[in-house]
Wavefront OBJ file of the C-alpha trace (Angstrom):
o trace
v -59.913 7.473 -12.891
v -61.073 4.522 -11.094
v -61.549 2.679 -14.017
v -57.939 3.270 -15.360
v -56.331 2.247 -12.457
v -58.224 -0.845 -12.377
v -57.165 -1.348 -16.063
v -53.258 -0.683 -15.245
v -52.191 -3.989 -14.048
v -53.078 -5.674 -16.763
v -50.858 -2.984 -19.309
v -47.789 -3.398 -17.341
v -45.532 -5.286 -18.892
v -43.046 -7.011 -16.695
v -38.998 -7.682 -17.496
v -37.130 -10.107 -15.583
v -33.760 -9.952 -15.408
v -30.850 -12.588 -15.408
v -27.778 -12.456 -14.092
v -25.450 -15.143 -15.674
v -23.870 -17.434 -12.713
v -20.367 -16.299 -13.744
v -21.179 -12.876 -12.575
v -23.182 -13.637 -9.594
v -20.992 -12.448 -6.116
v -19.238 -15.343 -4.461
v -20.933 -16.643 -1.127
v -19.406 -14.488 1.859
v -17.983 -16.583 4.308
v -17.460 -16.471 7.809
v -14.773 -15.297 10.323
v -15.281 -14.184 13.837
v -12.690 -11.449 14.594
v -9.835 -13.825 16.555
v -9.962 -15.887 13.387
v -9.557 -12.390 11.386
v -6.740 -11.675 13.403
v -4.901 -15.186 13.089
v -4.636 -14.592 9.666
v -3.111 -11.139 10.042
v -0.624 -12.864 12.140
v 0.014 -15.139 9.656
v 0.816 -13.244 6.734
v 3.031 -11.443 8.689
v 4.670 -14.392 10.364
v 5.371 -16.093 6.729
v 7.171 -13.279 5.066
v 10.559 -12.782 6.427
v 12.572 -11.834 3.150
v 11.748 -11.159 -0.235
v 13.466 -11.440 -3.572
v 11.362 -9.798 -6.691
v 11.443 -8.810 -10.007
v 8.567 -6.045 -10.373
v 6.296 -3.538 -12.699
v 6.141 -0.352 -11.389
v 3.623 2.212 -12.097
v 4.189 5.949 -10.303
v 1.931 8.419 -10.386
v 3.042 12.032 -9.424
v 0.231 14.849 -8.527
v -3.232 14.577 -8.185
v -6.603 16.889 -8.814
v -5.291 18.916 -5.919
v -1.905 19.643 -7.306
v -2.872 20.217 -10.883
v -0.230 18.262 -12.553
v -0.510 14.565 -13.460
v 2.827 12.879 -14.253
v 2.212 9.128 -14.883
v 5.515 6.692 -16.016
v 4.523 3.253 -17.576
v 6.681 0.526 -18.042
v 8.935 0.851 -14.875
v 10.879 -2.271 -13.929
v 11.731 -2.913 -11.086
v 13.981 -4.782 -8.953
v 13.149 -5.296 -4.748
v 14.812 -6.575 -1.959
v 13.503 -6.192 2.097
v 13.963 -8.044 5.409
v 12.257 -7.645 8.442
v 12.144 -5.923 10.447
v 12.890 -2.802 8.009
v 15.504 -3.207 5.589
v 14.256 -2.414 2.124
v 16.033 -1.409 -1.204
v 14.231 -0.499 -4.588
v 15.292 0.177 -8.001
v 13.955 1.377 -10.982
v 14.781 1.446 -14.727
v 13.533 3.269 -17.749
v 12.117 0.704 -20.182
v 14.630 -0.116 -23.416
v 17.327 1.610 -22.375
v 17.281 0.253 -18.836
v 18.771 3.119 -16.864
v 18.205 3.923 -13.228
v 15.186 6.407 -12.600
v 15.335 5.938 -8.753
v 17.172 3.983 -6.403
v 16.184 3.492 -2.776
v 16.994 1.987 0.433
v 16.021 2.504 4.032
v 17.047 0.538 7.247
v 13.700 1.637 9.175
v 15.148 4.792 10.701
v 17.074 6.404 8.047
v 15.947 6.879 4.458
v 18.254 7.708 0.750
v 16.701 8.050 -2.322
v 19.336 8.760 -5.150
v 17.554 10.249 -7.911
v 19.997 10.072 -11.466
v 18.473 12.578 -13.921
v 18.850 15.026 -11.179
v 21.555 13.723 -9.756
v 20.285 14.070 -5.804
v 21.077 12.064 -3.036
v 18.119 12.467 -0.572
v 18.262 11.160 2.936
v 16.442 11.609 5.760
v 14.496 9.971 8.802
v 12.118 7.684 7.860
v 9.266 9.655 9.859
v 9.637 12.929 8.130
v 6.524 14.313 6.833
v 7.521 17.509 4.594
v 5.576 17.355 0.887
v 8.489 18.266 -1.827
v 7.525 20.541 -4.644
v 8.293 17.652 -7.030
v 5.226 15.270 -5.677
v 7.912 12.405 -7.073
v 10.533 13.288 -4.510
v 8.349 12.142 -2.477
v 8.828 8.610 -3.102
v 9.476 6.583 -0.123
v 11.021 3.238 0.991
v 9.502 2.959 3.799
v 6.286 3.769 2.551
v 7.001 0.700 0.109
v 7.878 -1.215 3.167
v 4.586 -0.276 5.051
v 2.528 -2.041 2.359
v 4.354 -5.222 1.100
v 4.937 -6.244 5.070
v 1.988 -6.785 7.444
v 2.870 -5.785 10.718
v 1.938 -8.138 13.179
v -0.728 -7.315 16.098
v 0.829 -6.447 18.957
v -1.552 -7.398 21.680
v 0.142 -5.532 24.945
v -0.895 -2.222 23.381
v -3.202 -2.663 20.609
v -7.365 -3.306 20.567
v -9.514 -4.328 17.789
v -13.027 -5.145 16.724
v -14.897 -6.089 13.557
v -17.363 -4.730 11.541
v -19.139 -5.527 8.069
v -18.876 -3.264 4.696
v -19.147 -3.328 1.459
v -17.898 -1.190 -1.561
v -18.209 -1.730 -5.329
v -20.963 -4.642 -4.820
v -18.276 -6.871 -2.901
v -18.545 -7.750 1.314
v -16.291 -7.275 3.622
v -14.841 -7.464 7.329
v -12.854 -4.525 8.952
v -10.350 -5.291 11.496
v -10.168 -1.567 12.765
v -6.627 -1.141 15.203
v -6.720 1.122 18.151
v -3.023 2.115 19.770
v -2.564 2.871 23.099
v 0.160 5.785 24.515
v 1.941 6.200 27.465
v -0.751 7.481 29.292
v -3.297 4.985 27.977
v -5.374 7.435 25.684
v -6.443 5.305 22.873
v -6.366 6.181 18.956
v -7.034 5.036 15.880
v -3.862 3.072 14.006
v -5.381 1.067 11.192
v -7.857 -1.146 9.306
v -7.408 -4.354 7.837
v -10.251 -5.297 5.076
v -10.928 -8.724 4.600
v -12.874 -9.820 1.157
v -15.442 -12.100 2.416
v -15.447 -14.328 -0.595
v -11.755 -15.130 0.402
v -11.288 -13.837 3.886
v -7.613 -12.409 2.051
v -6.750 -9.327 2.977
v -7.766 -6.842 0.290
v -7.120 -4.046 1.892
v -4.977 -1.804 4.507
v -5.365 1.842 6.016
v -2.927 3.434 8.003
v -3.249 6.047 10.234
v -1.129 8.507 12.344
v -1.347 11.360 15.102
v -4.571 12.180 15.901
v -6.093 9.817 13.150
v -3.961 11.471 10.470
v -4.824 9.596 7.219
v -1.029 8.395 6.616
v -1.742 5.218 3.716
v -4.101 3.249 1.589
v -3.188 -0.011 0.335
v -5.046 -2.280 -1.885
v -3.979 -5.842 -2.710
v -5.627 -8.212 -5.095
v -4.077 -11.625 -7.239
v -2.802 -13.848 -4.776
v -1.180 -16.514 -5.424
v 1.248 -19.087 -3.832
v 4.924 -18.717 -4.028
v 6.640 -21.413 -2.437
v 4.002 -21.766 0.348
v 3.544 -18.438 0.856
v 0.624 -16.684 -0.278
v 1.143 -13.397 -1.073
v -0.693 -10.436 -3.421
v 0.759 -10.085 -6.849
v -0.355 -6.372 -7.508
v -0.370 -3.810 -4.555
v -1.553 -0.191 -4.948
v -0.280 1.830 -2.714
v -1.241 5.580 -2.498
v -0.454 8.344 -0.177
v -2.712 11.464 -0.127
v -0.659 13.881 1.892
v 2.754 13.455 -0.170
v 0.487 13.266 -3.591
v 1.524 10.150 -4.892
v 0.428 7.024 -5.933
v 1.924 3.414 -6.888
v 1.584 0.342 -8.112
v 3.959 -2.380 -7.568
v 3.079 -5.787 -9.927
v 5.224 -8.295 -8.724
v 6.274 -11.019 -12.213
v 8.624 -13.156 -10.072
v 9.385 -13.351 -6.487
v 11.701 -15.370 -4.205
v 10.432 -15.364 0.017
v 12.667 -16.019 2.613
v 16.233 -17.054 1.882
v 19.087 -15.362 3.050
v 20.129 -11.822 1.685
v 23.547 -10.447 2.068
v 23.938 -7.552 4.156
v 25.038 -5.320 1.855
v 22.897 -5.413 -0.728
v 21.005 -3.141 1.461
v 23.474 -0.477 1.454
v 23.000 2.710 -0.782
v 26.119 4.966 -1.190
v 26.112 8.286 -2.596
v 27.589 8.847 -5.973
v 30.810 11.463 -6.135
v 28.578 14.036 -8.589
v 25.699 13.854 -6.959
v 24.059 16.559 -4.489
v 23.197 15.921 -0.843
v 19.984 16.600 0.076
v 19.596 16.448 3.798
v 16.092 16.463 5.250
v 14.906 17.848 8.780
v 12.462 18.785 10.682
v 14.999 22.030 11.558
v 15.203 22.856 7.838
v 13.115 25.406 5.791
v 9.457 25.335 6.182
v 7.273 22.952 4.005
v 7.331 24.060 0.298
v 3.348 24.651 -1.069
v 3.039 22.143 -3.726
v 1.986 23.348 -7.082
l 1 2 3 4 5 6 7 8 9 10 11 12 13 14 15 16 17 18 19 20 21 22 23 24 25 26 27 28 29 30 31 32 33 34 35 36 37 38 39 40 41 42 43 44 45 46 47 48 49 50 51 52 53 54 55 56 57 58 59 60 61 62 63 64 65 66 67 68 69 70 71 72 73 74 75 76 77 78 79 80 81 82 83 84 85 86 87 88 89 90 91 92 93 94 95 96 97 98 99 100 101 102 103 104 105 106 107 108 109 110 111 112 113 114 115 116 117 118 119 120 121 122 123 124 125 126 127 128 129 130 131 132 133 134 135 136 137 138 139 140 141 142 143 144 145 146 147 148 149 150 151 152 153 154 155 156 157 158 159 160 161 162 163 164 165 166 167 168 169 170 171 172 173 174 175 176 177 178 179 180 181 182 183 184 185 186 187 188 189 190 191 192 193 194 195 196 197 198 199 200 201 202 203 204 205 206 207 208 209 210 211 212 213 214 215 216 217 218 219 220 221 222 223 224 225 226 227 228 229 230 231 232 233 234 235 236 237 238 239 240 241 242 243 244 245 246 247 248 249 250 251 252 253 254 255 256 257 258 259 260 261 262 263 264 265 266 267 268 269 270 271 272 273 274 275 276 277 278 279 280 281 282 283 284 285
């Protein structure tokens, strides 16, 4: 036995492996957490309009629901203004007919939905999960993720931390909100890829840390001095959706008229009015 192991080292047989510079990880750079937060101020600070022409890729149901609806080849066509004016259509490929239209003014919500003819409106904090996981579908929700709210330092705190996820490093801006009576909770997290310091990614968070939104954001580039993500993914586990919003052309901050914001209900279709005071939640299936 002795003998053997003294023999071993020279019957290994060693392999060295290369990794070619074009897929070595980009040096992570550094920010100290002011400097983190300077930038979220920034993004949000540059974007006051937008004009674009977008891809949109819903997805309807999950694992947990049991039904998987995915539509391809949605255009698109956004408008919003801060501080929460949003409207959002989209059309069937080819044919180029209206599968949703949207528009919220950051307290009140309508959805008009044409093959079913509804006209859904609502406030834009109600949390009740349709049965139909695409009814689901909000504009505010849309708004949460293409507009970075900026930090509002008389009531929010923040500190930094390091991760990493899928081989890539990053900083975490994590948000905690203060209420009336001072109790402190968590609001959300800002990722930061450290190869860019860009922000590649946003959580939000309700109540009692509810898990409200994930956000991931990836292709920047510049649009008339503003840099800005060209694909966001946006999902939402509690109302079962998911969607991606590639953005082909965009216009930032020039004047939008008023009422190009303004969704009106169509004669044949049905009003949907949501509450909190109406039936309870229906299970999802």
């Amino acid at each position: 036995m002795i003998a053997l192991l003294a023999a071993l080292p020279a019957c290994v047989v060693r392999r060295t492996t290369h990794t070619p510079p074009s897929q070595l990880p980009p040096p992570a750079l550094e920010a100290s957490a002011t400097e983190l937060a300077e930038k979220i101020q920034k993004q949000s600070a540059d974007v006051q309009t937008l004009t674009a022409t977008v891809d949109l890729e819903p997805t309807a149901g999950s694992i947990y629901s049991g039904v998987i609806k995915e539509y391809h080849d949605v255009k698109g066509f956004l408008l919003l203004q801060k501080p929460a004016l949003i409207r959002m259509v989209g059309q069937a490929p080819v044919v180029h007919t209206n599968i949703f239209d949207m528009a919220s003014n950051g307290e009140e919500f309508q959805v008009y939905i044409p093959s079913k003819q509804k006209f859904i409106v609502g406030k834009t904090n109600l949390r009740r999960p349709a049965k139909n996981a695409l009814e689901n579908l909000r504009p505010q929700h849309i708004l949460d993720a293409l507009l970075m709210p900026p930090i509002d330092s008389t009531r929010e705190k923040y500190f930094r931390e390091e991760a990493e996820e899928d081989g890539r490093r990053y900083y975490v801006l994590t948000f905690l909100s203060a209420d009336a009576e001072g109790e402190l909770s968590l609001s959300r997290k800002v990722w930061f890829d450290r190869a860019t310091l860009e922000i590649a990614r946003l959580q939000l968070y309700g109540p009692e840390g509810t898990y409200l939104e994930d956000v991931r954001y990836s292709g920047y580039q510049d649009f008339q001095g503003v840099n800005y993500p060209t694909r966001i993914e946006l999902s939402r586990p509690a109302e079962d959706y998911r969607l991606t919003v590639s953005i082909l052309k965009a216009t930032f901050n020039q004047p939008i008229e008023p009422e190009k914001f303004e969704l009106k209900k169509p004669a044949s279709a049905q009003l949907v009015e949501l509450s909190r005071a109406s039936r309870p939640e229906e299970p999802r299936g």
